[in-house]
C-alpha positions as CSV (number, residue, x, y, z in Angstrom):
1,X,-46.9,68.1,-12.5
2,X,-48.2,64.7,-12.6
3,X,-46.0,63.7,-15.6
4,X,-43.1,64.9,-13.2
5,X,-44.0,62.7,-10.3
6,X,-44.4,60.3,-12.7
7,X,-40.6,60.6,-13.6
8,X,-39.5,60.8,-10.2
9,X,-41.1,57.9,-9.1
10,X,-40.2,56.0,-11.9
11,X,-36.3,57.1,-11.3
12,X,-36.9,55.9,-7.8
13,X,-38.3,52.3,-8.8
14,X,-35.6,52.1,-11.7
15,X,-33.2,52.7,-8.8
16,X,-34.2,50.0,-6.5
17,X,-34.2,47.4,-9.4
18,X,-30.8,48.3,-10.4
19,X,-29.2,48.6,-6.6
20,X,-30.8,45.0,-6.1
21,X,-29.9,44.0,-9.2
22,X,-26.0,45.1,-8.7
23,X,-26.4,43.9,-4.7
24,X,-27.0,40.6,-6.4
25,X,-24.5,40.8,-8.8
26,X,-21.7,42.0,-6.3
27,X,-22.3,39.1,-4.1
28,X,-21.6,36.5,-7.2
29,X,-19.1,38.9,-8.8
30,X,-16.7,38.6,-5.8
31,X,-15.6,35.2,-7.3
32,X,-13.8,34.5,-10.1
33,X,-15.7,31.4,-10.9
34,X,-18.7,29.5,-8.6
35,X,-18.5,25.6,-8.9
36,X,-21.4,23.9,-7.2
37,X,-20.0,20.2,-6.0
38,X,-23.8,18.0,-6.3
39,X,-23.1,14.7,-4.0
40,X,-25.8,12.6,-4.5
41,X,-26.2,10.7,-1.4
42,X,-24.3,11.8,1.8
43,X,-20.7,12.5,2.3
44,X,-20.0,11.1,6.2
45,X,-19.5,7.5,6.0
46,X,-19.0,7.9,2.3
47,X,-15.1,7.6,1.0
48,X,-15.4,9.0,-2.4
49,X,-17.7,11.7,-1.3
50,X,-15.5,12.6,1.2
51,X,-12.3,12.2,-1.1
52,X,-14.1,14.6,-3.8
53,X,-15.1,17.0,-0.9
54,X,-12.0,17.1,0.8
55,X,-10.3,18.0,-2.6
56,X,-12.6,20.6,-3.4
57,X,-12.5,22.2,-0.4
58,X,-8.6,22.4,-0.5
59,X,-9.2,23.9,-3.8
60,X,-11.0,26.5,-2.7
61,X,-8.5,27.0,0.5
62,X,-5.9,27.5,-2.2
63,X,-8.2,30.0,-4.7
64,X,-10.1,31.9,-2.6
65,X,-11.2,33.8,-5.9
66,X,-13.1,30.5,-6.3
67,X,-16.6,29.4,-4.9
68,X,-17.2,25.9,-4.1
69,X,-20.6,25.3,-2.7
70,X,-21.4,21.6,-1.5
71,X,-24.8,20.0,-1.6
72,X,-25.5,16.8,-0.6
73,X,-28.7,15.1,-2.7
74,X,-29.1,12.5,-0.1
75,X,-30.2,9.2,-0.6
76,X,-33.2,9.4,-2.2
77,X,-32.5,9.1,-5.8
78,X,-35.3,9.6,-7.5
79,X,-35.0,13.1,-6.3
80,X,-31.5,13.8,-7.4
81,X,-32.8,15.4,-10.7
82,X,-35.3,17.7,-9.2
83,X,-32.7,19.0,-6.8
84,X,-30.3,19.4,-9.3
85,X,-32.7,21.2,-11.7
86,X,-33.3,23.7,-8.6
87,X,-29.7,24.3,-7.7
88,X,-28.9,25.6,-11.5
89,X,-31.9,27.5,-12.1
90,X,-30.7,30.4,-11.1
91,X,-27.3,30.3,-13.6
92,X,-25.0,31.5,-11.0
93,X,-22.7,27.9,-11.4
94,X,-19.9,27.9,-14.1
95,X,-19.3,24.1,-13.4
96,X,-21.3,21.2,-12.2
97,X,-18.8,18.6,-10.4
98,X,-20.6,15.1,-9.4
99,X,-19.1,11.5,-9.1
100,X,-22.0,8.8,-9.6
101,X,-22.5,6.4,-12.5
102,X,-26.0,7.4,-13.0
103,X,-25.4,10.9,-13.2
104,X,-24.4,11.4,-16.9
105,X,-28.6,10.4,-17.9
106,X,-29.7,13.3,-15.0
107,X,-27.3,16.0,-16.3
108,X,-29.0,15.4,-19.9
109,X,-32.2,16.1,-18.5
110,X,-31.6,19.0,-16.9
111,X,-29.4,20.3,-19.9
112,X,-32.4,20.3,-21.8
113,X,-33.9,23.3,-19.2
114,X,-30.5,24.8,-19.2
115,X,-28.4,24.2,-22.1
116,X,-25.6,26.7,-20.6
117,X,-24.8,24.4,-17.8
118,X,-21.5,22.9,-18.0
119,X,-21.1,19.5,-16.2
120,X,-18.2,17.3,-14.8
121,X,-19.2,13.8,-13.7
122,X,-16.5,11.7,-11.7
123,X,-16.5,7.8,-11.8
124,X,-19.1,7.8,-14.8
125,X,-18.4,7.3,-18.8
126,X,-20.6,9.3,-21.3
127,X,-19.1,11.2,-24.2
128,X,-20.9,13.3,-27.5
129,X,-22.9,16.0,-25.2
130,X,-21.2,19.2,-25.7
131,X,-21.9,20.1,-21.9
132,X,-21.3,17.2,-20.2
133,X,-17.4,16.0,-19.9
134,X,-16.4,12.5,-17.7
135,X,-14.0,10.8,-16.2
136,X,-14.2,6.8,-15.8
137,X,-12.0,5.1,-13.6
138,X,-10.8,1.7,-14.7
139,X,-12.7,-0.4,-12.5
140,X,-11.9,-3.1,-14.3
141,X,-8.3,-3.2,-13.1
142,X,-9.0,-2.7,-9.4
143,X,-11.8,-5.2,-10.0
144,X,-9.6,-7.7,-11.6
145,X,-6.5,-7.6,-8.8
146,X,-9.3,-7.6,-6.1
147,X,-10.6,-10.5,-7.2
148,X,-7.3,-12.3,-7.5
149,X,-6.7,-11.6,-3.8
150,X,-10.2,-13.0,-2.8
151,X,-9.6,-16.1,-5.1
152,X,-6.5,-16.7,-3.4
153,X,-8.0,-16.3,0.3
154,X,-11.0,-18.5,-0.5
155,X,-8.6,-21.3,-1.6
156,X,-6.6,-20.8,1.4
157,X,-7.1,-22.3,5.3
158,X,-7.7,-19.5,7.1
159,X,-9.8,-19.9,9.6
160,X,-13.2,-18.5,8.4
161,X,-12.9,-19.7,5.0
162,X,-14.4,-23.5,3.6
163,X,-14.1,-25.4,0.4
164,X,-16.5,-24.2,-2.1
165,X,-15.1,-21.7,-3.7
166,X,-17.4,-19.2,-3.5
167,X,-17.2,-15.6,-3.2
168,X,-19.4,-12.9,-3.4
169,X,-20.5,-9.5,-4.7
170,X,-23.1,-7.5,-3.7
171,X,-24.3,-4.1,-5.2
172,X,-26.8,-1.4,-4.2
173,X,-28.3,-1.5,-7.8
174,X,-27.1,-2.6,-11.3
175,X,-25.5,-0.3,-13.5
176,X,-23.4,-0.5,-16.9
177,X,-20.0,-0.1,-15.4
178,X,-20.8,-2.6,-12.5
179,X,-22.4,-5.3,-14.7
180,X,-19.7,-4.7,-17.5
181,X,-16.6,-4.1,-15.7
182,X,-16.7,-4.8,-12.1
183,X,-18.0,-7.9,-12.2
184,X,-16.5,-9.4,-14.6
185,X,-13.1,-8.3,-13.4
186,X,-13.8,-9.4,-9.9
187,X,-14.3,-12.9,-11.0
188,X,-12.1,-13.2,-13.9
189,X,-9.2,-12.4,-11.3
190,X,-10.6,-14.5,-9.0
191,X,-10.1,-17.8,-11.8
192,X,-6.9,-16.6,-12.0
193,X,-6.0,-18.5,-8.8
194,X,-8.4,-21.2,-9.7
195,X,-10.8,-21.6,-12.6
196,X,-13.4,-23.5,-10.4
197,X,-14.2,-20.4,-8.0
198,X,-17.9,-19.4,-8.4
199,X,-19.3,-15.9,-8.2
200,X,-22.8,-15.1,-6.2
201,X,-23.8,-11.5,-7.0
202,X,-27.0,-10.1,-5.7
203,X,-28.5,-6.9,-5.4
204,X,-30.1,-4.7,-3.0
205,X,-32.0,-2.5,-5.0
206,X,-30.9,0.8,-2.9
207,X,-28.0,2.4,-1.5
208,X,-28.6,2.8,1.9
209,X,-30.3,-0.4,3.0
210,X,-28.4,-1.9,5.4
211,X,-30.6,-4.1,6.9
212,X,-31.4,-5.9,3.5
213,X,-27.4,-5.9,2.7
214,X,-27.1,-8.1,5.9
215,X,-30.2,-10.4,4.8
216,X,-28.4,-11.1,1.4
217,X,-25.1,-11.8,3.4
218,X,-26.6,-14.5,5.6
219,X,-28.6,-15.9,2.3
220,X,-24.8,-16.1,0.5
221,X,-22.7,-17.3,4.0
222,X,-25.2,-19.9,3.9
223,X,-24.6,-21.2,0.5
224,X,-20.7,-21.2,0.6
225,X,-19.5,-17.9,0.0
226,X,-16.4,-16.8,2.3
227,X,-15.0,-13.9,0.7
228,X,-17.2,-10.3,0.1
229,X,-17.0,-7.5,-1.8
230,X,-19.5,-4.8,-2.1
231,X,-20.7,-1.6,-4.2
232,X,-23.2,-0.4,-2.1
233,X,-22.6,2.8,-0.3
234,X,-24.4,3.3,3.3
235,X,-26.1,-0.7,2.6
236,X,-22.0,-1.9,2.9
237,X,-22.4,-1.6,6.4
238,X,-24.7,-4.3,6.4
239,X,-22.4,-7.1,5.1
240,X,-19.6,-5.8,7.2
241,X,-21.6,-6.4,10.4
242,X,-22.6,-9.5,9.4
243,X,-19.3,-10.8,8.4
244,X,-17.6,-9.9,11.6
245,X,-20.2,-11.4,13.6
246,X,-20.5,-14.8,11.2
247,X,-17.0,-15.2,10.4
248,X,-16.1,-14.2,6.9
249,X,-13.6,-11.9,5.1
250,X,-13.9,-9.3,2.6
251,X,-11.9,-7.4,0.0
252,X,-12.7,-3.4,-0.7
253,X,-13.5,-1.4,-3.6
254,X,-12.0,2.7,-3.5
255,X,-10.6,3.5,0.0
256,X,-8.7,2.3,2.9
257,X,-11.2,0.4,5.1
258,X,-9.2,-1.5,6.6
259,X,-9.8,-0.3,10.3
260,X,-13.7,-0.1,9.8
261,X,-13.5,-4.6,10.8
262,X,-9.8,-5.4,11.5
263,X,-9.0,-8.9,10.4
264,X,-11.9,-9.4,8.1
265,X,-11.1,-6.8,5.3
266,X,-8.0,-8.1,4.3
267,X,-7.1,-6.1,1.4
268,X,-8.1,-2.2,0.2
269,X,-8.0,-0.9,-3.4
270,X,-7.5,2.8,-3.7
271,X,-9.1,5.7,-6.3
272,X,-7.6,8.7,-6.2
273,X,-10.6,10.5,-6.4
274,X,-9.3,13.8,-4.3
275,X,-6.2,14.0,-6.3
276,X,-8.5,13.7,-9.4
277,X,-11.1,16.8,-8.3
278,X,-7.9,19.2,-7.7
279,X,-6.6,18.2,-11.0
280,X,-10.0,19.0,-12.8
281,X,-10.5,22.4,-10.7
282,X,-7.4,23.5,-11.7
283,X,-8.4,22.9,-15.5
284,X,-11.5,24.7,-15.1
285,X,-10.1,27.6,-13.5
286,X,-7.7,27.8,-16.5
287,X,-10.3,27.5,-18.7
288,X,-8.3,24.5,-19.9
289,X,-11.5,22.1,-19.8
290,X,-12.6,20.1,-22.9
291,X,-16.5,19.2,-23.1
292,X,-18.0,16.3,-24.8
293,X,-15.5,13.1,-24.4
294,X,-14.6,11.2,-21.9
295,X,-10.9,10.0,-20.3
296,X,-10.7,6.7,-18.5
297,X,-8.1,6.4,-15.8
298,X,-6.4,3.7,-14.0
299,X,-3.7,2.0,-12.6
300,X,-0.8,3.6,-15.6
301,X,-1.8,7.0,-15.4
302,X,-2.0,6.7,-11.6
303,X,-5.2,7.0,-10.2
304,X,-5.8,3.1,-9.6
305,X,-4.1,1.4,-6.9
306,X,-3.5,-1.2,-3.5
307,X,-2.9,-0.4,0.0
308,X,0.2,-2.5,0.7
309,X,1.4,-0.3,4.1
310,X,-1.5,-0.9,6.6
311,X,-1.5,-2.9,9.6
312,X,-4.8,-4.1,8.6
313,X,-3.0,-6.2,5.2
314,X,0.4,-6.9,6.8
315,X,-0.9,-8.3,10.1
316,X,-3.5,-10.2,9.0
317,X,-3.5,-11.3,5.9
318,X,-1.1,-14.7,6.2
319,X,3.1,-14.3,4.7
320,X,2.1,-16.8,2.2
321,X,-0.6,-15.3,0.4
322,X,0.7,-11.7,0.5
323,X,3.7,-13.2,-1.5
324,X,1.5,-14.6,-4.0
325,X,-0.5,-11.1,-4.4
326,X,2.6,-8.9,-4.5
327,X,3.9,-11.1,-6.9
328,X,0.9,-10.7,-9.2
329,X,0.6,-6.9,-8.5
330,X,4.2,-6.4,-9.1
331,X,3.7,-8.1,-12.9
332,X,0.3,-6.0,-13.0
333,X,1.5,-2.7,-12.7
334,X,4.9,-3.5,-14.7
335,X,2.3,-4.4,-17.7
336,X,-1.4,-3.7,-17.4
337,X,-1.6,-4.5,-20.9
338,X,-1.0,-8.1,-20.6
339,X,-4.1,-8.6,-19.0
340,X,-6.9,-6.9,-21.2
341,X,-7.2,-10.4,-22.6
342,X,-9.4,-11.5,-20.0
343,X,-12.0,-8.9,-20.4
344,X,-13.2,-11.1,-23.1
């Protein structure tokens, strides 16, 4: 008898574990594939967040077989590994899809706890881990033609410019694509126009610190700098305040920003970073994706680019010195090639 309720009650426990088990299972096993989209910071206010979101989510509008679950890190990265760690521990992600520079050394970390994770990191280069695959936008080329624009307006009379020569950069943090393409390009297209233009870079040491942004633009209006440019996420907005109340003009990285201080960003570069996540869904939904190199991407393959057709560069941005910048950009995108010189 007791050897029977023995069976019977371990029949009933068996039971439980394996409907909560397939319960579990069934809720997963609806989808054809679940792809977990890590933002590390925020995505309102942020254009390539909201680019790779927006793509994403059209994705999954178009395959409902497919699961995209957003998380947003926030800002705090020093907690972007932890949180990442947590979100894969239970294996119920195919694919990791992020877009951050520093993200290639996190997804290496957490690799090491779960070596079946796959990962996909936008606007980052890191090739040789079998796990992780990435895709660098050419930075220096939008770097290089941004530059030349602000080289041309701090040359020029407009209004809020002076005669020093100066433009300036300023970046949330330093990072090997900033420090070896970015800058550099900005300022070697900026000598373009005029070999005597200086470059003052300076650093905010966070992504979100507007405040400090706004200190550093005074500090640089101060010592001659007239024409801004900024990688700096949330800290951008910063500078932007402080050049529409002090009179100065700026040039921008990745998305059309033209309307966020009409008449002082003069001229928008463009990533195609939603066009980009679609393309890369598609391939892992196919089963198409290669891990363990990297691609970089730019202006030829059509994923770098200038906003020509905005009110915010036609109206304000003088006849003269659109001429001279469409000229350049027309001989640009006819031959990139011609000017991988000046990287050296």
């Amino acid at each position: 008898m007791k050897n029977k309720l023995f069976l019977f009650f371990f029949i009933i426990v068996l039971s439980a574990c394996f409907f909560s088990g397939c319960q579990r299972k069934n809720e997963t096993s609806q989808y054809r594939m679940s792809i977990l989209i890590f933002i590390t910071g925020i995505v309102t206010g942020n254009p390539p967040y909201e680019m790779l979101t927006q793509g994403a989510l059209e994705f999954a509008n178009e395959n409902p077989d497919i699961n995209i679950k957003i998380y947003e890190a926030g800002i705090n990265q020093a907690g972007w590994e932890q949180q990442l760690k947590e979100m894969i521990s239970g294996g119920e992600y195919d694919v990791v899809i992020s877009s951050n520079p520093s993200m290639p050394d996190i997804c290496i970390n957490a690799s090491l706890m779960f070596p079946n994770q796959k990962f996909i990191i936008l606007d980052a280069q890191y090739e040789g881990h079998p796990a992780i695959r990435t895709y660098n936008y050419n930075q220096y080329e939008q770097s290089l033609f941004l530059g030349y624009l602000a080289g041309l307006i701090t040359v020029s009379d407009m209004p809020f410019t002076n005669n020093q020569k100066r433009i300036g950069f300023i970046a949330a943090q330093e990072y090997p694509l900033l420090t070896r393409e970015m800058v550099p390009g900005f300022i070697e297209g900026a000598r373009l126009v005029d070999p005597q233009i200086e470059l003052d870079m300076r650093v905010v040491g966070n992504w979100a610190d507007a405040a400090r942004a706004a200190e550093l633009t005074s500090a640089m209006m101060n010592s001659g700098v007239d024409v801004f440019t900024a990688i700096a996420g949330g800290a951008a907005q910063g500078l932007i305040r402080t050049a529409v109340e002090r009179g100065a003009y700026l040039v921008w990285y990745n998305t059309n920003a033209y309307d966020m201080a009409a008449g002082f960003i003069l001229g928008c570069g463009i990533m195609e970073q939603k066009k980009l996540v679609m393309e890369v869904l598609n391939d892992v939904a196919d089963g198409k994706m290669q891990y363990g190199i990297s691609a970089t991407i730019g202006v030829k393959e059509g994923y770098i680019g200038f906003i020509f057709d905005d009110p915010g560069y036609q109206n304000h941005l003088p006849a003269d010195i659109r001429a001279k910048f469409e000229t350049f950009m027309d001989d640009y995108f006819a031959d990139p090639s011609g000017y991988e010189s000046y990287r050296n």
